[in-house]
C-alpha positions as CSV (number, residue, x, y, z in Angstrom):
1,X,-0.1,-13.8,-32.8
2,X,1.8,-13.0,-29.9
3,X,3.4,-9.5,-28.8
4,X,2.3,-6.3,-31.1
5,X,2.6,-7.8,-34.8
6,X,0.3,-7.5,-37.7
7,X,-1.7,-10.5,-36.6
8,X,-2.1,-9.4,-33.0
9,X,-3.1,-5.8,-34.4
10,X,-5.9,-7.2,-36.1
11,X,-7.4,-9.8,-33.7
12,X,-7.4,-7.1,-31.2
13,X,-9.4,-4.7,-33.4
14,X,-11.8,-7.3,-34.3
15,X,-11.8,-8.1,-30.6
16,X,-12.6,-4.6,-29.7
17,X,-14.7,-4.1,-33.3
18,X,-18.3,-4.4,-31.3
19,X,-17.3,-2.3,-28.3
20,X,-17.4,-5.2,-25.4
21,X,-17.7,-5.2,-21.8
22,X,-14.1,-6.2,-19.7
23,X,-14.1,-10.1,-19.1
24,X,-12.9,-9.7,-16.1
25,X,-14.7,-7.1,-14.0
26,X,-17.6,-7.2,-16.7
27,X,-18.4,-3.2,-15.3
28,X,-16.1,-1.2,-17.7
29,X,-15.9,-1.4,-21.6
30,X,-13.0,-3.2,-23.2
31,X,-10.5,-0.6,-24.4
32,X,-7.5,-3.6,-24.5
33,X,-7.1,-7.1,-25.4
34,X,-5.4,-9.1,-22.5
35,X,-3.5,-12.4,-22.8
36,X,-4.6,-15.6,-21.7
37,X,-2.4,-17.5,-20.5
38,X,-0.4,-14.3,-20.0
39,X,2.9,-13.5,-22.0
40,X,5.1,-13.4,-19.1
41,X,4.1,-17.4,-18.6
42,X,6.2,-17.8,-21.8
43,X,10.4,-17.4,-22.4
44,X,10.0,-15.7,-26.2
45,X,6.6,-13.7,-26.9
46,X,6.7,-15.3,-30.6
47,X,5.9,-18.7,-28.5
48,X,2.8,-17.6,-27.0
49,X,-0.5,-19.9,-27.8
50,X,-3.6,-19.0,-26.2
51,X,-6.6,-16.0,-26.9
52,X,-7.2,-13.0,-26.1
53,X,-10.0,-11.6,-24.0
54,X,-11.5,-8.0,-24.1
55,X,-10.2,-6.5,-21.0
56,X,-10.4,-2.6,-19.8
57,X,-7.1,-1.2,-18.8
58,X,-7.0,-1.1,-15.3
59,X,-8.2,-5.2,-15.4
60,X,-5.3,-5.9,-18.1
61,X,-2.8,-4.2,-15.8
62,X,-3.2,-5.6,-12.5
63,X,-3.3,-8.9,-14.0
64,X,0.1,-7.9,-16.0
65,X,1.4,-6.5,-12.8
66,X,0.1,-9.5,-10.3
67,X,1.6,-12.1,-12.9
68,X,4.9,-10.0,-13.4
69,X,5.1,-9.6,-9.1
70,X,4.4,-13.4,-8.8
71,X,7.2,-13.8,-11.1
72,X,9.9,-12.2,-9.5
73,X,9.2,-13.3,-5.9
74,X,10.1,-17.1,-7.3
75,X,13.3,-18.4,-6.2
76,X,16.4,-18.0,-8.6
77,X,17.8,-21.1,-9.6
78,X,21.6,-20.6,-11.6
79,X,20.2,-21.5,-14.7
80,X,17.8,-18.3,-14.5
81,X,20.6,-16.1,-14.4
């Protein structure tokens, strides 16, 4: 279900079906469906396991962004070339 295929398309309607509040700030409603664990945690989208929680843009991209800056502040090791 991971990355923007058929399955993902319809868990996130369903997910967004009954118009919910964000999970995260719990002030905004949900317009997206955010990743948890996130996808960047994973080498291959098509490996993700995990759910998906309603989430209202500006929530879902910080969190994309923190995760993604977190990321590339780690240490290169040769095999990560």
């Amino acid at each position: 279900m991971a990355g923007r295929d058929y399955q993902y398309r319809k868990a996130r309607k369903q997910l967004l079906a009954s118009q919910p509040m964000c999970y995260w700030c719990k002030e905004k409603p949900a317009t997206t469906a955010d990743h948890e664990p996130p996808l960047t945690a994973f080498p291959d989208p098509s490996l993700w396991r995990g759910v998906l929680l309603p989430a209202c843009l500006s929530c879902n991209s910080s969190r994309g962004a923190r995760f993604e800056n977190a990321r590339r502040k780690k240490p290169k090791r040769s095999r990560d070339w």
